[in-house]
ZAMARGU-4260 file (C-alpha; in steps of 0.2 Angstrom, whole numbers, plus 5000, padded with zeros to 4 digits):
<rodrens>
0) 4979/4888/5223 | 4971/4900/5212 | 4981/4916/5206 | 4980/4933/5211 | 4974/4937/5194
5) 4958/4926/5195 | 4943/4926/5202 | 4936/4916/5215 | 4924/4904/5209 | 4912/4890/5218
10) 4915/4874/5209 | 4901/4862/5205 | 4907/4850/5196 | 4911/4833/5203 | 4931/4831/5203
15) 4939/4816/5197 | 4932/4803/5182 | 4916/4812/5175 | 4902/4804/5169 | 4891/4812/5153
20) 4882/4824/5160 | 4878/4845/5166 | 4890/4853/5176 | 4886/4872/5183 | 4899/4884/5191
25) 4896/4900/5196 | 4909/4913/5194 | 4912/4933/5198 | 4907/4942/5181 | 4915/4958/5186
30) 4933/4953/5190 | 4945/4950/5175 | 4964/4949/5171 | 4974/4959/5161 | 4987/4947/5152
35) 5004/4956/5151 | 5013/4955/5136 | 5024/4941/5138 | 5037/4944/5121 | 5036/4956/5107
40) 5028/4948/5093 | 5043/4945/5082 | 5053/4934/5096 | 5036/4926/5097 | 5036/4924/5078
45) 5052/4924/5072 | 5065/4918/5085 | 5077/4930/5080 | 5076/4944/5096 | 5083/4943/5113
50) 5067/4939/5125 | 5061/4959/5127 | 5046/4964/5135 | 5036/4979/5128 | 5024/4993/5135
55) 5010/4989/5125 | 4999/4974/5135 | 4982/4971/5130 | 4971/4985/5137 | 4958/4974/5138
60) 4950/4962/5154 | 4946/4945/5150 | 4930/4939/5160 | 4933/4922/5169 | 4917/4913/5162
65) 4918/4894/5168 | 4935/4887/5178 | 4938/4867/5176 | 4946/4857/5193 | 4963/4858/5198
70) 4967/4843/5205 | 4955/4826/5205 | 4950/4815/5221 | 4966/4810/5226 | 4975/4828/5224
75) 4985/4826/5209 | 4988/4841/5199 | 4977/4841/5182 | 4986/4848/5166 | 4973/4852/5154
80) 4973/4853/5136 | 4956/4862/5132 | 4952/4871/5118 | 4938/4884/5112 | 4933/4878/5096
85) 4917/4889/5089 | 4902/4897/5094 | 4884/4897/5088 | 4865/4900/5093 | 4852/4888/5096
90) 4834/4893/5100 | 4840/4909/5104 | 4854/4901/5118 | 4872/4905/5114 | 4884/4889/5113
95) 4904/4888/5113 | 4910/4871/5109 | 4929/4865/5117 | 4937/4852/5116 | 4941/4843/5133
100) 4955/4832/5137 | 4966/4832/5152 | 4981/4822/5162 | 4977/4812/5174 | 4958/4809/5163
105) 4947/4818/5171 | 4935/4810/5159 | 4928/4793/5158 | 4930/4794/5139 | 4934/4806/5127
110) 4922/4822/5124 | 4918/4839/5119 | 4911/4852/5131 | 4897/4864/5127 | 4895/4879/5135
115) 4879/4888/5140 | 4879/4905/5141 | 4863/4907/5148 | 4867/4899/5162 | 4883/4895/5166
120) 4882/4876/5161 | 4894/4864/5154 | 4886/4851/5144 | 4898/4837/5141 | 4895/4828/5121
125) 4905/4810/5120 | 4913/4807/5104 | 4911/4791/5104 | 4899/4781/5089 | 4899/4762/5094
130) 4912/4754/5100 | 4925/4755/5085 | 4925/4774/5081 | 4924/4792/5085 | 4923/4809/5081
135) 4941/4810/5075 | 4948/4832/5075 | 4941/4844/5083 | 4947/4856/5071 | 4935/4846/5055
140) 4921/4850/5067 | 4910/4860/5054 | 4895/4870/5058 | 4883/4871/5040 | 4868/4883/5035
145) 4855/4875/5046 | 4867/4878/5062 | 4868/4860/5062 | 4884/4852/5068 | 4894/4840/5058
150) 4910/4831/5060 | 4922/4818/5051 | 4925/4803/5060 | 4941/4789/5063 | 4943/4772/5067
155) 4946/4771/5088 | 4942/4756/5098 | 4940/4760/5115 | 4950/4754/5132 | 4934/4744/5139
160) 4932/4736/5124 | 4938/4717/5125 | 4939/4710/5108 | 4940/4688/5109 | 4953/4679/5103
165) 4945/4668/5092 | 4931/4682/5081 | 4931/4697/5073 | 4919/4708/5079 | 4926/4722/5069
170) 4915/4733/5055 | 4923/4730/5039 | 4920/4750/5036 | 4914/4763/5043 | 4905/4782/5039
175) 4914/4796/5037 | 4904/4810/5044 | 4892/4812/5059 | 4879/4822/5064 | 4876/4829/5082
180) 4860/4824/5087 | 4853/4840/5098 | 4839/4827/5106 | 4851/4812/5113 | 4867/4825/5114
185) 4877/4813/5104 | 4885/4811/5086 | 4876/4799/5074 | 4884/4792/5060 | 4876/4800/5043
190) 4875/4781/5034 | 4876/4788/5014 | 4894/4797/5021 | 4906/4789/5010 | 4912/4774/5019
195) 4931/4769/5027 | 4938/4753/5025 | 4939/4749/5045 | 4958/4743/5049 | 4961/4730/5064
200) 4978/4730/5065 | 4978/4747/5074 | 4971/4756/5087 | 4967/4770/5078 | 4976/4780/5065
205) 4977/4798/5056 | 4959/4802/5048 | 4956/4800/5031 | 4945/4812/5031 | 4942/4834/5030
210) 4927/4841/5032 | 4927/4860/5025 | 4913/4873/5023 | 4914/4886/5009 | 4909/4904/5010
215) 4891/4900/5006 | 4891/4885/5020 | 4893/4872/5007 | 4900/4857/5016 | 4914/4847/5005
220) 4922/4831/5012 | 4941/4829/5005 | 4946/4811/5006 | 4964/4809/5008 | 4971/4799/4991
225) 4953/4798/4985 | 4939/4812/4980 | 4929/4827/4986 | 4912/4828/4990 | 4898/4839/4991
230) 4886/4837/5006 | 4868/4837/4998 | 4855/4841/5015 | 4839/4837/5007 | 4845/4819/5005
235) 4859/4817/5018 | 4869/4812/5006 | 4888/4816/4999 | 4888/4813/4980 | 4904/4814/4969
240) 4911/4831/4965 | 4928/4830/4960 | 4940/4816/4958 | 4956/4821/4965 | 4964/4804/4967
245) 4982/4802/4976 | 4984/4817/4982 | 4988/4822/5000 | 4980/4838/5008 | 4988/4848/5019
250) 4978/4864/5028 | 4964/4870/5019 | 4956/4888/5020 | 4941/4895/5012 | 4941/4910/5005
255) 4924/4923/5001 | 4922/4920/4985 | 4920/4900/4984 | 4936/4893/4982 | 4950/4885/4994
260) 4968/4890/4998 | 4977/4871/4999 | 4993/4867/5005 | 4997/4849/4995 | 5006/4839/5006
265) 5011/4826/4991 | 5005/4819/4977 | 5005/4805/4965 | 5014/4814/4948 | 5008/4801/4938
270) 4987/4803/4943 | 4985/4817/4952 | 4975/4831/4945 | 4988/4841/4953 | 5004/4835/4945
275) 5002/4849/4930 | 5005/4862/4941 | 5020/4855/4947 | 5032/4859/4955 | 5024/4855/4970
280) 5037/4865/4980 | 5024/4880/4976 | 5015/4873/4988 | 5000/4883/4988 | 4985/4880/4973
285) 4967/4889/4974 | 4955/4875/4971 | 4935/4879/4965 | 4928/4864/4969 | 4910/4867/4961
290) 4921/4867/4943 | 4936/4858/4948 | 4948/4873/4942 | 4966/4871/4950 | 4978/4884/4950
295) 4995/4887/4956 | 5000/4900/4967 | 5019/4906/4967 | 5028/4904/4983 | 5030/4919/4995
300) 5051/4927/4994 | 5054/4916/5012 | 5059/4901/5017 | 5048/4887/5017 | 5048/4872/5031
305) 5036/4854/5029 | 5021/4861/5040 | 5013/4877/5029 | 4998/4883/5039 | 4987/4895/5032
310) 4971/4908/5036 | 4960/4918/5023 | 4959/4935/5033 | 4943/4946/5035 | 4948/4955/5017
315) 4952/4938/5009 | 4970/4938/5009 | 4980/4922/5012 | 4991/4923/5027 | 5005/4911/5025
320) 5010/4910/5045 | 5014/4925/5050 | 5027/4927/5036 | 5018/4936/5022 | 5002/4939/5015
325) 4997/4937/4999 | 4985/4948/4990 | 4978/4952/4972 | 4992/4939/4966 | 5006/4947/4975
330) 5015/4942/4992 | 5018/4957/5006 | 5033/4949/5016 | 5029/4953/5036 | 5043/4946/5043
335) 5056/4962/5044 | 5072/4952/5041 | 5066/4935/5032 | 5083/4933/5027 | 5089/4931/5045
340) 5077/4919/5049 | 5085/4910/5035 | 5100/4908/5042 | 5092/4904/5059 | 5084/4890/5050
345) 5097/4882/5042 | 5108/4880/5060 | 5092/4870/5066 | 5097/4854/5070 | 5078/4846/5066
350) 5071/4862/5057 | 5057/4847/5049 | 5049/4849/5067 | 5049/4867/5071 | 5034/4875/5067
355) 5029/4891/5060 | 5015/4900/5071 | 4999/4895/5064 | 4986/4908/5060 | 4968/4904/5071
360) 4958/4917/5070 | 4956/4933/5057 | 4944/4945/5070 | 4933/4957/5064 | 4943/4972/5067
365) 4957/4965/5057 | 4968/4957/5070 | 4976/4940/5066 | 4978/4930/5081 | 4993/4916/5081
370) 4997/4902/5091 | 5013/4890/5091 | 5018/4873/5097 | 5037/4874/5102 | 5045/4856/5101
375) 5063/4862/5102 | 5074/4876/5110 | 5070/4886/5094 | 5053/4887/5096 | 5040/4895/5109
380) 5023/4888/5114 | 5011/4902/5116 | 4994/4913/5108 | 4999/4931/5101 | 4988/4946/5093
385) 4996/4955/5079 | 4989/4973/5070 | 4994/4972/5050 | 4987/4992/5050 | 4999/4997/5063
390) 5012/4985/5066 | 5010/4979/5084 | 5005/4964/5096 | 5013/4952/5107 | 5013/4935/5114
395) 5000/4936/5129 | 4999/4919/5138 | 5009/4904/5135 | 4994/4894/5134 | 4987/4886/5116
400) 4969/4886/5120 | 4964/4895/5103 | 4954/4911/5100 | 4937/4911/5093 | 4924/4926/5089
405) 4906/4924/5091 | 4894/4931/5081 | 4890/4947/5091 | 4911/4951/5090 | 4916/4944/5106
410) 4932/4936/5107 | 4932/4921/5119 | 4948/4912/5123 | 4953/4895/5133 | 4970/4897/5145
415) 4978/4884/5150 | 4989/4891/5159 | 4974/4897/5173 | 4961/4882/5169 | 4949/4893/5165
420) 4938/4901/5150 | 4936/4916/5147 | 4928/4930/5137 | 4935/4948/5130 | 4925/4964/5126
425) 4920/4966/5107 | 4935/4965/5096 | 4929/4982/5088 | 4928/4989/5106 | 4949/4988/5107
</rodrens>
């Protein structure tokens, strides 16, 4: 059953295991919802509030713009995990990319979804590359200068594949990066990609790989425990930059002037370029990857926790969650009473696995979007909106879908919660 909230739309796409191809669904554009505010950002944020409401929703309709099934062929409920990932322009047609997963699989393989604003389309991409890997994270899917779509890759070998007993069918490596191929809608390995030894005791395993594009739209592949590379597009190739042996990268964020916020996970102190600027307990270093320069950055007056994320803001300041900010060398603390959040931390029971809320989008008029992936009773699973200039936002769906901004301001968004996704007025329209 739909909601009251939503719009009634005709569905065109077949329900139950889908096959490659175009899907179309028509949909009312003039009906939208109005998310109420769910929790004030700081219970949101922080955990340290009872659960209160507040007056200030989002003033703002979100435009249902494509809907995906609710339940498949036999009537079982489907629980998507869909997320909007980007936007961009091609021949003068407007793109979102998402990423497509769902339970039961409404899929016949894993893929991303490409929708067609001009139409109303749904193009669905397989991630597949040959029968022994794939594109591996939807968040290393990098657009460069051309509008060219790259992505890093992992190891996978897929369900239908039946490997004999008695040979080894198996690539002893493999390339790191792909290239969508607009032509044949598919990813094609880029063969002078720095190649991955191919392991065949696993199914698959964490990627060895990030992909990252600078401020000028310089791509540069991290290898984990190994180098960095700079993408070279008039030969396709990825040639030695920096040796950054044994070290372990955690989030990555470019800022506007070149460099790289980095959140070091681990290193080797015995060969890793980082081990001078120990301790690594700082946790953040700005890295130049054209000159190799490393420097570290204090750590912000708050606690810290295993997983760091981290967003370079429209005016180039580094958001640690949505903790501090720092700026000009110095931190500005946001949360209004970090010492209570350390105490709340240290009567965690598994405080390694909560999360802080990790910062997706910076939009252009100066909003920072959140989103968090509560695994315990101390954390919340949700997307939130908050204003640094005047202090306010609010947890507005309890979806994790991401928020994205094209590049005429729009603000699109994916909501789990509704199936369904949808787009916003101009972020400098609020």
């Amino acid at each position: 059953m739909l909601s009251l909230h939503r719009a009634t739309f005709l569905l065109m796409i077949a329900i139950g295991m889908m096959s490659v191809s175009d899907t179309e669904l028509a949909y009312a554009e003039d009906d939208g919802i109005k998310f109420d505010c769910l929790q004030s950002f700081d219970y949101f944020a922080y955990a340290i509030q009872e659960d209160l409401t507040r007056d200030d929703e989002l003033d703002i309709s979100w435009i249902p713009q494509y809907e995906f099934p609710e339940t498949n062929e036999k009537g079982d409920r489907i629980y998507h995990f869909n997320r909007v990932l980007f936007s961009r322009t091609v021949n003068g047609g407007q793109e979102i990319w998402l990423e497509l997963g769902s339970t039961p699989r409404l899929y016949d393989e894993p893929v991303f979804g490409i929708y067609h604003v001009s139409d109303n389309s749904l193009t669905l991409v397989p991630r597949r590359i040959g029968d022994f890997y794939a594109i591996s994270l939807a968040d290393d899917l990098v657009v460069d200068n051309s509008g060219t779509v790259r992505a890093t890759t992992d190891q996978y070998i897929f369900e239908n594949i039946i490997v004999p007993a008695d040979q080894n069918p198996f690539p002893s490596s493999y390339a790191s990066v792909a290239t969508y191929d607009e032509a044949n809608n598919e990813f094609v390995p880029i063969s002078e990609s720095p190649q991955i030894p191919f392991d065949s005791e696993t199914r698959g395993r964490d990627p060895f790989t990030r992909l990252v594009a600078d401020s000028n739209g310089t791509l540069w592949l991290f290898l984990i425990f190994d180098d960095v590379h700079r993408f070279d597009p008039a030969t396709d190739t990825f040639p030695l930059a920096q040796e950054l042996s044994e070290t372990v990268f955690g989030n990555l964020s470019p800022t506007m002037n070149g460099s790289m916020f980095i959140d070091i996970e681990g290193v080797n102190a015995s060969s890793s370029p980082f081990s001078p600027q120990l301790p690594v307990e700082d946790a953040f270093f700005e890295f130049f990857p054209a000159t190799g320069v490393i420097q570290a950055i204090p750590a912000p007056p708050i606690p810290l926790l295993n997983r760091r994320p981290i967003l370079v803001d429209q005016n180039n300041r580094l958001w640690f969650s949505a903790m501090a900010y720092l700026e000009d060398g110095q931190w500005t603390v946001v949360n209004p009473d970090p010492a209570q959040t350390q105490d709340v931390l240290s009567r965690v029971q598994f405080p390694s696995v909560w999360t802080f809320p990790t910062p997706i989008l910076s939009d252009s008029a100066g909003r920072m979007w959140f989103e968090t992936r509560g695994d315990n009773n101390f954390g919340t699973t949700g997307t939130a909106w908050f204003d640094p200039a005047t202090g306010n936002g609010c947890k507005f769906t309890n979806s994790t879908g991401n928020v994205i901004e094209d590049e005429d301001g729009y603000l699109w968004l994916f909501d789990l919660a509704t199936s369904a996704l949808y787009r916003s007025s101009k972020a400098s329209d609020w």
